[in-house]
C-alpha positions as CSV (number, residue, x, y, z in Angstrom):
1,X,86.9,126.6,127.7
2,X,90.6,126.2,128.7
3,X,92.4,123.0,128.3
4,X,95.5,122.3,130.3
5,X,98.7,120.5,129.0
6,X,101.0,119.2,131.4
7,X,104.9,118.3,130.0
8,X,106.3,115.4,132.2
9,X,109.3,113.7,131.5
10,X,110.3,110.4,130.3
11,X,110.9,108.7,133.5
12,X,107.8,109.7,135.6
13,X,105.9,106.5,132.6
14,X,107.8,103.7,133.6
15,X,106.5,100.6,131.8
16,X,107.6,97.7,132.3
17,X,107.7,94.4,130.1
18,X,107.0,91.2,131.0
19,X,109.2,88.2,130.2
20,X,106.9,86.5,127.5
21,X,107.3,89.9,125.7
22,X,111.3,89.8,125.6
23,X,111.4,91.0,121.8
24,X,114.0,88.4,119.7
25,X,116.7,90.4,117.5
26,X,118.4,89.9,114.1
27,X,121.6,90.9,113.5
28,X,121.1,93.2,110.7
29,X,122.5,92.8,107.7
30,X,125.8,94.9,106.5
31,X,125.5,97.5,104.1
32,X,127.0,97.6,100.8
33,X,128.3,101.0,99.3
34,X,126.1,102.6,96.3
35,X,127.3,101.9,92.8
36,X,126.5,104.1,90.3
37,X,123.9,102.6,87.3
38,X,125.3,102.6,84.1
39,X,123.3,103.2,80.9
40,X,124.9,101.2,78.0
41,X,124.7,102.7,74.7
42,X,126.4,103.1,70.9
43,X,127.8,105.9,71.7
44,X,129.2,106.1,75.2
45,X,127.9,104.9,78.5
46,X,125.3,107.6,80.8
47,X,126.5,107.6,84.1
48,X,123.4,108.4,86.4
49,X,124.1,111.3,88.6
50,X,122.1,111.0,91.8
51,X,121.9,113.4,94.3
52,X,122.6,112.7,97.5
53,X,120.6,115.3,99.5
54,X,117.2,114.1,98.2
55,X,114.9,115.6,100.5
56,X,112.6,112.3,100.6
57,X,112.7,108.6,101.6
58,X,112.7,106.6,99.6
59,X,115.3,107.7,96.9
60,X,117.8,106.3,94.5
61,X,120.4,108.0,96.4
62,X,119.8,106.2,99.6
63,X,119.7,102.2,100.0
64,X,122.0,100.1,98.5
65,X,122.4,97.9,95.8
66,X,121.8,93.7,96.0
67,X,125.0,91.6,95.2
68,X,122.9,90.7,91.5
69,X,124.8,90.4,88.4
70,X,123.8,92.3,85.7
71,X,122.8,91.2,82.5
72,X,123.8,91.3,79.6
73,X,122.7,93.4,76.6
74,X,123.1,92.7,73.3
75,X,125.0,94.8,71.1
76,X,122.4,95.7,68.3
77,X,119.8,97.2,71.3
78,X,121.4,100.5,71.8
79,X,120.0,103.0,74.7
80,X,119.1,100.6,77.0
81,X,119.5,99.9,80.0
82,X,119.8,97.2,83.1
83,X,116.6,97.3,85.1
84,X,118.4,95.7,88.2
85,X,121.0,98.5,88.4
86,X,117.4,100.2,90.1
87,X,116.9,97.8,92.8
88,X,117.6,99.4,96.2
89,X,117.7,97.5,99.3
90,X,117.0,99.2,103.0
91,X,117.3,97.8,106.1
92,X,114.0,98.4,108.6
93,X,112.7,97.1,111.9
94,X,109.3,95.2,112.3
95,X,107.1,94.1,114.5
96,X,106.0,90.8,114.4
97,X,102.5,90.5,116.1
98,X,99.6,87.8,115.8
99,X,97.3,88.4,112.6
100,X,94.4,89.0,114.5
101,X,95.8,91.9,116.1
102,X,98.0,93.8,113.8
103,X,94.8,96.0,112.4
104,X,94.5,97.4,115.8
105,X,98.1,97.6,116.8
106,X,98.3,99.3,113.2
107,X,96.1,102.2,113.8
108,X,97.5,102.4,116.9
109,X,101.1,102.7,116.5
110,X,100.9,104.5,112.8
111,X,102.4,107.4,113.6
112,X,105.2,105.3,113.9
113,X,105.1,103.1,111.6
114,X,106.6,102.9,107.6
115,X,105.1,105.4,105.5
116,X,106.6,105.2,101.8
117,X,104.3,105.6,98.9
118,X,103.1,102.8,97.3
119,X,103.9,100.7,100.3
120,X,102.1,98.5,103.0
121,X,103.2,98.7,106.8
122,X,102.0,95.8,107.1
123,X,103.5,92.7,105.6
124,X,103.4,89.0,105.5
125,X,106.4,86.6,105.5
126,X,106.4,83.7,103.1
127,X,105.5,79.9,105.0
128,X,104.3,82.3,108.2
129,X,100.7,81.4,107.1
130,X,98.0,79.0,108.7
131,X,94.9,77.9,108.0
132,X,91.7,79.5,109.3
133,X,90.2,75.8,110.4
134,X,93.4,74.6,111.7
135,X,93.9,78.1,113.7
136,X,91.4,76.5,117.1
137,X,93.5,73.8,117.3
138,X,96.7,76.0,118.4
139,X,94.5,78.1,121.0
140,X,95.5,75.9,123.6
141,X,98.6,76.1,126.1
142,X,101.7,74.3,125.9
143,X,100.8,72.3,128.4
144,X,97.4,70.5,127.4
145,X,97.6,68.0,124.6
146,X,96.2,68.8,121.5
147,X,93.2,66.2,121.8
148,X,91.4,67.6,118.9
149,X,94.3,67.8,116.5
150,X,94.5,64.2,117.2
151,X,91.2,63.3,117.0
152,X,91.7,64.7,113.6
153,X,94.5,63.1,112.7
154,X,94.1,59.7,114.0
155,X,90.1,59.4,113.9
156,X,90.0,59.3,117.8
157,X,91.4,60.9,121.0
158,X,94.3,59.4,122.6
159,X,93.1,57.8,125.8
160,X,89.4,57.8,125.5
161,X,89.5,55.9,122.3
162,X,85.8,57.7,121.7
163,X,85.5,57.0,117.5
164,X,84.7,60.2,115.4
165,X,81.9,61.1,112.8
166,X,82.3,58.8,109.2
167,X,82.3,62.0,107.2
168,X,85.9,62.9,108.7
169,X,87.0,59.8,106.7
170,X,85.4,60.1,103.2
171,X,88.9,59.1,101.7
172,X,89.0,56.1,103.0
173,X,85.7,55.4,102.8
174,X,84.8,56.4,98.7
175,X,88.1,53.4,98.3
176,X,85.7,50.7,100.1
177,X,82.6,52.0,97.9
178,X,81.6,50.5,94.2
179,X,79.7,52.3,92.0
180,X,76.3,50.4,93.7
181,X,77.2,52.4,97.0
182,X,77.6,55.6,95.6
183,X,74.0,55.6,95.3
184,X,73.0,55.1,98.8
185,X,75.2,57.8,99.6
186,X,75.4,60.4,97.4
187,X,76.5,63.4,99.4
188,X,79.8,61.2,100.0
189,X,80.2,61.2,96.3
190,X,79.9,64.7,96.2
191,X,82.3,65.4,99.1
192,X,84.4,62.8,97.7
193,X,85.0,64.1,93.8
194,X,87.8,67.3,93.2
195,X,86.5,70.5,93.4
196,X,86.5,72.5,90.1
197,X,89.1,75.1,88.9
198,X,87.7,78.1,89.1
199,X,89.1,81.2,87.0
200,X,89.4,83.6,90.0
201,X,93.0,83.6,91.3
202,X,94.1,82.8,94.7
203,X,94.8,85.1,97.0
204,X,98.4,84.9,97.3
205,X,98.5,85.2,94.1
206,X,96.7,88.7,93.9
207,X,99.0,89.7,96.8
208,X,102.2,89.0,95.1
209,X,100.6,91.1,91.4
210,X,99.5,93.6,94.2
211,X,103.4,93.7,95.7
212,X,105.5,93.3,92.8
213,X,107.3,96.5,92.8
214,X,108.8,95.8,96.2
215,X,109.3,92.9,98.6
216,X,109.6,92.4,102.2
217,X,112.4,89.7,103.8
218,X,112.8,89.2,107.2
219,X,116.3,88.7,108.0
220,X,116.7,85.1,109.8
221,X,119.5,84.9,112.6
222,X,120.4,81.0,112.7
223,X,122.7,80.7,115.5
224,X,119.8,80.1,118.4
225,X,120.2,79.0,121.1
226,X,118.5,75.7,122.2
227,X,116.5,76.6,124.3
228,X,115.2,79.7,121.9
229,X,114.9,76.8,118.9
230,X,111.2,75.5,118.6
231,X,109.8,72.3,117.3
232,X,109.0,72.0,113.8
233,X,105.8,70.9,112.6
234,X,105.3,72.0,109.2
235,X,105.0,67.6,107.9
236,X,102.1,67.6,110.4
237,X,99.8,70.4,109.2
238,X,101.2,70.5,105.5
239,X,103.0,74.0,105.5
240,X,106.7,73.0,104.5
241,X,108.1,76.4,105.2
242,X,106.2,76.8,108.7
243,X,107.9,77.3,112.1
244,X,105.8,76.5,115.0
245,X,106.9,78.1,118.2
246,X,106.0,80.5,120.5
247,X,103.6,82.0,117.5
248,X,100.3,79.4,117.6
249,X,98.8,80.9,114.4
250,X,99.5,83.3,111.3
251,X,101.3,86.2,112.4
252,X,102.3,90.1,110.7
253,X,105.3,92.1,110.3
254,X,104.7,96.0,111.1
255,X,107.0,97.7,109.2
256,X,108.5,100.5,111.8
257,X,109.8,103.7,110.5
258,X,113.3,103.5,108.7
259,X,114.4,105.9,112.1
260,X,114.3,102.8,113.7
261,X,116.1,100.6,111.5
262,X,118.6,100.4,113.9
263,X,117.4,100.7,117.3
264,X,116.5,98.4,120.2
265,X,113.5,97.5,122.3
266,X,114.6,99.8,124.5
267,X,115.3,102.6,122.4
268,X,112.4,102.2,120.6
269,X,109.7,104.9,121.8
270,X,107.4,105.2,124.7
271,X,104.2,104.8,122.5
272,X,105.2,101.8,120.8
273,X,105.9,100.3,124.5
274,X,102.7,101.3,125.7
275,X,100.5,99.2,123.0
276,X,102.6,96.0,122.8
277,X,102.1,95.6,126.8
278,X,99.6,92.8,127.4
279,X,100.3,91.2,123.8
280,X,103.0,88.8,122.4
281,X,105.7,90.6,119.7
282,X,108.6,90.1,118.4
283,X,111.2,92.7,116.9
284,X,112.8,91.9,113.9
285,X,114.6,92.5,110.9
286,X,113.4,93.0,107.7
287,X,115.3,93.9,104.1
288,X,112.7,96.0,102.3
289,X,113.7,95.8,98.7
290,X,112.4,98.3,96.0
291,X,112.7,96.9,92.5
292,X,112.3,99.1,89.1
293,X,108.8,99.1,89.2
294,X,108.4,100.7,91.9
295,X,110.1,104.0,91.3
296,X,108.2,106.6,89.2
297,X,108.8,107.5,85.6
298,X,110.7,111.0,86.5
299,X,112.9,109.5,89.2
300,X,113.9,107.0,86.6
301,X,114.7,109.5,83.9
302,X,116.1,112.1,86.0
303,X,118.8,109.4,87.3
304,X,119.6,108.4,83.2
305,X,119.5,111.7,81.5
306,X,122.8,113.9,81.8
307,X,122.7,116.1,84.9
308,X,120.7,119.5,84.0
309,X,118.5,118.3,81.4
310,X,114.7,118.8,81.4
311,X,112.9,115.5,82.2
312,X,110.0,115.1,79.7
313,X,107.2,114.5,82.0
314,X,104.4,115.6,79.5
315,X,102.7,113.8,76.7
316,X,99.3,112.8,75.4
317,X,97.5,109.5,74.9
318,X,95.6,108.6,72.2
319,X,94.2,105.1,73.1
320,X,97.0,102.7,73.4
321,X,99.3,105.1,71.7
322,X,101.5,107.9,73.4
323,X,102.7,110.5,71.5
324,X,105.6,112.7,72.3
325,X,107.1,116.0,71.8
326,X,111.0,115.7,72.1
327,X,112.6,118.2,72.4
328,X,116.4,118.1,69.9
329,X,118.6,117.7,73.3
330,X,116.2,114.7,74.1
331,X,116.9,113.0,70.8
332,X,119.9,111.2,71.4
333,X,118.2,109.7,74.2
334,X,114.9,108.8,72.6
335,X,114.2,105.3,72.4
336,X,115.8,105.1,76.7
337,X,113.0,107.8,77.0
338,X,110.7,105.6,75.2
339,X,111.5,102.4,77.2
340,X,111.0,104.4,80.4
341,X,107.6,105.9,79.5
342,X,106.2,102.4,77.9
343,X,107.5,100.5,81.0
344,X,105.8,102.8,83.5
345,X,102.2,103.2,81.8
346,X,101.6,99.1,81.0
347,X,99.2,96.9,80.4
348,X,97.0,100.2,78.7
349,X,100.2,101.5,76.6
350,X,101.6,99.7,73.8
351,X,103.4,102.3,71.4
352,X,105.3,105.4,72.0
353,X,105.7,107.8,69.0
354,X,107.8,111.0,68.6
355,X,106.4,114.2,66.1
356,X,109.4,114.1,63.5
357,X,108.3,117.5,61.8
358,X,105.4,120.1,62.1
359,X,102.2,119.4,60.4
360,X,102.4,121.2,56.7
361,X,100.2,118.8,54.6
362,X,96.9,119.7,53.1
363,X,95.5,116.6,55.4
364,X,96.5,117.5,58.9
365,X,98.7,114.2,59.2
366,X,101.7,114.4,61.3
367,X,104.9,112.8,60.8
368,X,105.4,109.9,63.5
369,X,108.4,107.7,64.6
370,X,107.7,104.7,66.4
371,X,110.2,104.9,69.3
372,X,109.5,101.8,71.7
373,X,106.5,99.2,71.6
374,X,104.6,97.4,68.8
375,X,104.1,99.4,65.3
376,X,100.4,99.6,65.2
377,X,99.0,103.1,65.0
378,X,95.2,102.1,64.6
379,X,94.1,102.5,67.9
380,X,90.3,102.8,69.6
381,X,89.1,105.7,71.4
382,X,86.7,106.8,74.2
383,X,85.8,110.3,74.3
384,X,83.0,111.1,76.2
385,X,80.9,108.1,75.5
386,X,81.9,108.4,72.2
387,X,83.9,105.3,70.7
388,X,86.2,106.3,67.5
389,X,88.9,104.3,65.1
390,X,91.3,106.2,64.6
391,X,94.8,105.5,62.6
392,X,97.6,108.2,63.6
393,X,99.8,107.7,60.3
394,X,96.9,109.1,58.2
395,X,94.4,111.1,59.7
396,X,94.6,113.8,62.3
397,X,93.9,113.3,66.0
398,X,94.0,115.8,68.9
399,X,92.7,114.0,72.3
400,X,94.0,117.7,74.1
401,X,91.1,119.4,72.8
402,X,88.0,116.9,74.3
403,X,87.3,119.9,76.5
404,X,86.7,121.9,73.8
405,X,84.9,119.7,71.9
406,X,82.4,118.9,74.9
407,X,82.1,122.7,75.4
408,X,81.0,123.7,71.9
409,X,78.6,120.5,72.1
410,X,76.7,121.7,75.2
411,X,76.7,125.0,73.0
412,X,74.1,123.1,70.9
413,X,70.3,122.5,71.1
414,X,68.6,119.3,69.7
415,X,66.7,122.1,66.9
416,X,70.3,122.7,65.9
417,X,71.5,121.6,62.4
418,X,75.6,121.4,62.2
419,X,78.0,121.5,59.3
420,X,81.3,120.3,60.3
421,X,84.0,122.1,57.6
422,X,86.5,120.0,58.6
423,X,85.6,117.6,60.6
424,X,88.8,114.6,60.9
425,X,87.5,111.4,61.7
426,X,84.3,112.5,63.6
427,X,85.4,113.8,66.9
428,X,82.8,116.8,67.0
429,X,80.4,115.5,64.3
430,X,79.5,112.5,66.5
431,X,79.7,113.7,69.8
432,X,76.7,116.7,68.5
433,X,74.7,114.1,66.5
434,X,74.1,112.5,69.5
435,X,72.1,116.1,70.4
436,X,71.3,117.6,67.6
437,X,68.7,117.2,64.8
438,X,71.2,116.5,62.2
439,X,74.8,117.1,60.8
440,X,76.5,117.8,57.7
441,X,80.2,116.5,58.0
442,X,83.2,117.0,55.1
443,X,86.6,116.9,55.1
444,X,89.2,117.1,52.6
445,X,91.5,113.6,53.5
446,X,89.5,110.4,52.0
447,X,91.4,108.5,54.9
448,X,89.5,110.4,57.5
449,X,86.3,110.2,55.5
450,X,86.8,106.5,55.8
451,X,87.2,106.2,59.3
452,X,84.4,109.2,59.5
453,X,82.1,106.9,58.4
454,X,83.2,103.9,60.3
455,X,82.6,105.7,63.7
456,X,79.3,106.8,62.5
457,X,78.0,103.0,62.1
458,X,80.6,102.2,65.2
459,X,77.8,104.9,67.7
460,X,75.1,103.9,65.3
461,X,74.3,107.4,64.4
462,X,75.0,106.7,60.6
463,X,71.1,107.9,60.4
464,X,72.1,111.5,61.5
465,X,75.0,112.5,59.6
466,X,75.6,112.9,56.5
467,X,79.3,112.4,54.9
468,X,81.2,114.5,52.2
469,X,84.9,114.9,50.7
470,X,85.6,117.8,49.0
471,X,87.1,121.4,49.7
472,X,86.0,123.8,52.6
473,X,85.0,126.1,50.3
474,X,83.4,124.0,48.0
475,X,81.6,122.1,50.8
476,X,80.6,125.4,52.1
477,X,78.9,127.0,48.8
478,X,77.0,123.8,47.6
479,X,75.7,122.7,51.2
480,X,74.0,126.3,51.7
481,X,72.9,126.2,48.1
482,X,71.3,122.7,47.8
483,X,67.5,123.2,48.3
484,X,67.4,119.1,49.8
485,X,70.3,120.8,52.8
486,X,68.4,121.4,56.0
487,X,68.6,124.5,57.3
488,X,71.8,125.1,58.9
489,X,71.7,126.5,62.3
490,X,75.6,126.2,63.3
491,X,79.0,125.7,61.5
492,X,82.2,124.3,63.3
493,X,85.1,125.8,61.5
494,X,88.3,123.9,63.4
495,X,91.4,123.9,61.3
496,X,93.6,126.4,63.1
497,X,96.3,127.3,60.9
498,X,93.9,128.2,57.8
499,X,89.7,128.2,58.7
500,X,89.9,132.5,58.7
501,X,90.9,132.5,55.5
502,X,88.0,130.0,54.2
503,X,85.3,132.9,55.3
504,X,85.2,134.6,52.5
505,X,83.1,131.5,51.1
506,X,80.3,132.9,53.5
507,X,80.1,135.9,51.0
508,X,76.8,136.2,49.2
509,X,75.5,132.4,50.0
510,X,72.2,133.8,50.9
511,X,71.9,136.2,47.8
512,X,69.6,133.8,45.2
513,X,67.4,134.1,48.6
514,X,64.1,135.9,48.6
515,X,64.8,137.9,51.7
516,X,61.3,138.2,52.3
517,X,61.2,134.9,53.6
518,X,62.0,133.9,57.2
519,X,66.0,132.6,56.8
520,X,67.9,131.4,59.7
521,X,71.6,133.1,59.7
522,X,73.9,130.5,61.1
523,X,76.0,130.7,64.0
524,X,79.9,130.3,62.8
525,X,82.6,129.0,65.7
526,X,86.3,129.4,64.0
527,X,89.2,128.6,65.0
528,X,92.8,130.2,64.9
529,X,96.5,130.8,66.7
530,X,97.7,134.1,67.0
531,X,101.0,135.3,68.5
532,X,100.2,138.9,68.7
533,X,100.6,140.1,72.3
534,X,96.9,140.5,72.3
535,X,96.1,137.6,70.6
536,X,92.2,138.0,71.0
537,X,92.4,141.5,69.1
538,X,94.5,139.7,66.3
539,X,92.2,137.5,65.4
540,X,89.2,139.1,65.6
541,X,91.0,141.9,62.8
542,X,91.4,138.6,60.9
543,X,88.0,138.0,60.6
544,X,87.0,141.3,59.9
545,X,89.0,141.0,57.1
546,X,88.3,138.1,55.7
547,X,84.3,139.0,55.8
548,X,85.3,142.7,54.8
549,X,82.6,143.6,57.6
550,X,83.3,145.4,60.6
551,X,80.2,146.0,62.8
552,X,79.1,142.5,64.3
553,X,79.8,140.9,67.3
554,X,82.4,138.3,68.2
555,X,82.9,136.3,71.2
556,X,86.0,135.1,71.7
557,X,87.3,132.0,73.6
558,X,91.1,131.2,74.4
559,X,91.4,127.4,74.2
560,X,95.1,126.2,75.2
561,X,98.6,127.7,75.0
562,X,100.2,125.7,72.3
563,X,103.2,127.3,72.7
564,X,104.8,130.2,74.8
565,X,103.3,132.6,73.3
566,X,101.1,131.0,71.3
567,X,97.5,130.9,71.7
568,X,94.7,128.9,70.2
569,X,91.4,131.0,70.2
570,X,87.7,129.9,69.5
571,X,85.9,132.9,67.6
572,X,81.7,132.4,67.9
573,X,79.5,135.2,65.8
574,X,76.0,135.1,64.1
575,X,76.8,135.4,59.8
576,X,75.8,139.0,59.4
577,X,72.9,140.0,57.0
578,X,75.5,142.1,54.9
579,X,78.2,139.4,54.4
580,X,75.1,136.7,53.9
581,X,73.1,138.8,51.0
582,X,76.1,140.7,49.4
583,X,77.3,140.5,45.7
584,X,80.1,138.0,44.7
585,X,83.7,139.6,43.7
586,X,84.9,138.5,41.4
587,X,88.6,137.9,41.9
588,X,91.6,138.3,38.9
C-alpha cells in the first residue's frame, strides 16, 4: 500500500472569517526586567544565579517578576528566604470559547495549545460563570424578549398576563402561612426551610486548592468603544462580577502556546482558523502567573545554592519524618535546604532531620538534628501492610531496606521457625510472623524492645513472637539450648557492621545433642559491608573465618551500595554439621 502526500502552500486554504467571529484584543501588558532573588541570611546574602539558556518553558530565568513588595524577615530567622521573590509572571494568548464547546475545540486545537507541567489549558475567569438552570433562558437571540426570564421574575409574561405555578412563589407564600397551614401543605414547608450544610466543599473551592500554585488573569482593556460596550446584568441574575454581552452563558479561556503570546488573529495558524470557523471566540490576553508552589524542589534549590554546588535531591522518609544526608558544603545552608524540602513534600511531611555523626553506639541510634518542622521524632509506619511505632532519637530505623526485608520474608514457609538476632523495633520479626509458625525476636537496646513489643499488640501478632533483651551471643546460646525453644528453622542475622563476628556463638550449640536423633540445622542469613574490590569474596572469607569451616556453601546477595564503593551483602548458608556438633574453645 502507497500513500501519497501532497505539500500545497499557504494560500491555495483560504478561510475566511465571518464578522460575528472578529476576535476582540487586549493590549498586553508591558514587561518588567528580571530581578535577581535574594536569600537573606546571618552571614551574607545568596544571590540566585539563574541561567538564562534554560532549555525549557517554564523557567525561573524567563517571565518576570510582579510589582509585590517583599516582606520582611525578622532578624533572629536566619537562611530564609522571601517566597514571592519566586513568582514569575508570562504573558499568553487565549481563546475565549463558550463552555460547552471548549472540550472539543480542546482536543482539537491541542497541538497548539499551552503545554506546561502542572498546568490546565483550559481556564476559567473569575464572575465569567452562570448557572446551569438560568443557562435556557440566554439561548435566545437578541431580538426576542426574554418571556421566560420574566415569567420568572415577575410571576407572569409581559403581555399575556397568563399567572404561573404557586410553587414558583414558596417565599412569599410560607410568609402568609401559620403553623396550622403548614400542615396542609407540607411539601411547601420542606421546600420552604434552608438546606443543610453539608461537609463536601464546593466546587470552586476544590478548583482554587486544585490551582493554587498558579493563576490565570485575563488582561481587561477598558477603553471600548460604545458600541463594543455591553449591557450589564449581573443585579438581575445575582452574579456581581458578570458581564453579559455577546457571550449568553459561561464561557473558557484556552490557553495558546506562549509562541503566540504575541501574535494576531491573523498570524495565528491555519489550524487554529480552521476549528473556530462556524463558532463564536474571542482572542484575549491572559497573565499566567506561577507562584512558589508551583516550581519543583530542585529548581528552587538550584536558584538559592551558590552556582556549582550539588543540589541534594535524595533523601528517605520515615513516616512523617525526612531524614537527610548533608553533605559539609551543604551545612551552611541547611535549615534553607530544610525549608525547601518541608515546603515542597506537605501536608504528609512534618520534620526534616540531618545525620550529625556516623552510627558508633552499641544500639544502632543515630545522631539527629532537627533542621525545619515540628520536633517530634515518634512517627507511624506502613511497610507492607505492616503498621510500626517507631521513635528515631532512640532506636534504629532503615525504611531503604523494605525490599530486603520483603525478599528474605517470601524466603520463608509457614513450617518455618525464626530467630531474629537483632531485630530493632520489629521490622522483619513482624512482617514473617505474619507467615511463619513462630518467631523468636531479641535485641540489645530496651527502647527498641519497647516499641518491639508495642508493634506486636499494634498487628496483633503478640501470640506469635516471643520478645528478649540481652546479647547476640547470649541470645544465640540459650535459645538453641532451652529444651521449651521450638525448633529453629531460620536465623536473620542483620547488624552490618558486626553480625560475622557473632558466628562463632554457632560453635558447638548442637553438641549436648544425641546426633542420633533427627535435628533440623538452621538456615543462617547474615549480613555485612565490605569494600574489597570483590566484595562478595570478602565476605564470604569472613565467614569462613569466623566458623573456622571452609567447605559449605554460601549464597550471596548484594543488597545496596551504601557508599561508592561500599557494598552491603546478604550471606544465606545451612549451619554445617561440623561447626553445629564441634567442641567449645576455650578462649584466654
Amino acid at each position: 500500500m502507497f500513500t501519497k502526500f501532497f505539500l500545497r502552500s499557504s494560500s491555495c486554504l483560504p478561510i475566511t472569517l465571518s464578522p460575528p467571529l472578529t476576535p476582540f484584543f487586549s493590549n498586553p501588558c508591558t514587561p518588567t526586567s528580571i530581578r535577581p532573588i535574594a536569600v537573606v541570611s546571618a552571614s551574607a546574602s545568596l544571590s540566585v544565579t539563574l541561567d538564562e539558556t534554560f532549555p525549557y518553558e517554564p523557567s525561573l530565568s524567563k517571565g518576570y517578576q510582579p510589582s509585590i513588595q517583599s516582606k520582611t524577615l525578622q532578624q533572629d530567622n536566619e537562611d530564609l528566604f522571601d517566597e514571592n521573590c519566586f513568582t514569575r509572571v508570562f504573558d499568553i494568548s487565549a481563546l475565549r470559547v463558550s463552555a460547552d464547546r471548549c472540550y472539543a475545540l480542546e482536543s482539537q486545537i491541542r497541538g497548539h495549545l499551552l503545554n506546561w507541567p502542572r498546568i490546565r489549558n483550559i481556564a476559567r475567569v473569575p464572575g465569567d460563570e452562570i448557572d446551569g438552570q438560568l443557562q435556557k433562558y440566554f439561548n435566545s437571540s437578541d431580538d426576542e424578549p426574554l418571556e421566560s426570564l420574566n415569567r420568572r421574575i415577575y410571576g407572569k409574561a409581559e403581555g399575556d398576563g397568563e399567572p404561573l405555578s404557586p410553587v414558583l412563589y414558596r417565599d412569599k407564600l410560607a410568609k402568609t402561612f401559620n403553623a396550622r397551614g403548614y400542615e396542609k401543605f407540607r411539601n411547601l414547608a420542606k421546600l420552604s426551610r434552608p438546606k443543610r450544610k453539608t461537609k463536601k466543599e464546593p466546587s470552586e473551592i476544590r478548583e482554587n486548592k486544585r490551582n493554587e500554585c498558579y493563576q490565570v488573569e485575563e488582561v481587561v482593556d477598558d477603553r471600548r468603544s460604545a458600541e463594543e460596550k455591553w449591557e450589564d446584568l449581573s443585579g438581575l441574575i445575582g452574579e456581581a462580577e458578570y458581564r453579559l454581552g455577546k457571550w449568553k452563558g459561561s464561557t473558557r479561556l484556552l490557553l495558546l502556546d506562549h509562541r503566540h503570546a504575541d501574535k494576531s488573529m491573523d498570524e495565528l495558524p491555519e489550524a487554529i482558523k480552521a476549528c473556530l470557523t462556524g463558532s463564536p471566540f474571542e482572542l484575549v490576553r491572559c497573565k499566567l502567573t506561577l507562584f512558589y508552589n508551583y516550581w519543583q524542589m530542585n529548581e528552587i534549590l538550584e536558584a538559592l545554592l551558590p552556582k556549582g554546588m550539588i543540589v541534594p535531591s535524595s533523601f528517605e522518609t520515615v513516616g512523617h519524618i525526612i531524614h537527610l544526608n548533608l553533605r559539609d558544603e551543604h551545612l551552611p545552608y541547611k535549615n534553607l535546604i530544610a525549608k525547601v524540602v518541608l515546603d515542597k513534600n506537605r501536608p504528609k511531611i512534618q520534620t526534616v532531620v540531618n545525620k550529625i555523626d556516623s552510627i558508633d553506639n552499641e544500639f544502632r541510634t543515630m545522631q539527629l538534628e532537627v533542621l525545619a518542622g515540628n520536633h517530634s521524632l515518634v512517627t507511624r509506619i506502613v511497610e507492607n501492610g505492616v503498621h510500626f511505632h517507631v521513635d528515631l532519637a532512640a532506636v534504629y530505623w532503615s525504611s531503604k531496606l523494605a525490599t530486603e526485608r520483603q525478599r528474605l520474608v517470601n524466603c520463608f514457609t509457614r513450617a518455618d521457625v525464626v530467630c531474629d538476632v537483632f531485630a530493632g523495633v520489629g521490622p522483619l520479626a513482624i512482617s514473617a510472623a505474619k507467615k511463619v509458625k513462630y518467631v523468636y525476636a531479641n535485641d540489645l537496646n530496651p527502647h527498641a524492645i519497647d516499641y518491639l513489643e508495642r508493634n506486636c499488640v499494634l498487628n496483633k501478632l503478640e501470640r506469635k513472637i516471643e520478645v528478649f533483651n540481652m546479647d547476640g551471643r547470649r541470645f544465640i546460646d540459650a535459645i538453641f539450648k532451652s529444651q521449651s525453644s521450638r525448633p529453629i528453622t531460620q536465623v536473620v542475622m542483620n547488624l552490618p557492621k558486626d553480625a560475622a563476628e557473632y558466628l562463632d556463638a554457632f560453635k558447638g550449640i548442637f553438641r549436648d545433642a544425641d546426633r542420633n536423633e533427627e535435628l533440623t540445622l538452621p538456615t543462617i542469613h547474615v549480613y555485612g559491608f565490605s569494600k574489597a574490590e570483590d566484595p562478595e569474596f570478602d565476605f564470604h572469607e569472613r565467614i569462613r573465618i569466623a566458623l573456622s569451616e571452609v567447605a559449605f556453601e554460601v549464597k550471596m546477595h548484594k543488597v545496596r551500595l551504601v557508599a561508592p564503593g561500599k557494598w552491603m551483602l546478604c550471606a544465606s548458608f545451612v549451619l554445617p554439621e561440623r561447626v553445629a556438633f564441634a567442641d567449645p574453645i576455650s578462649e584466654l
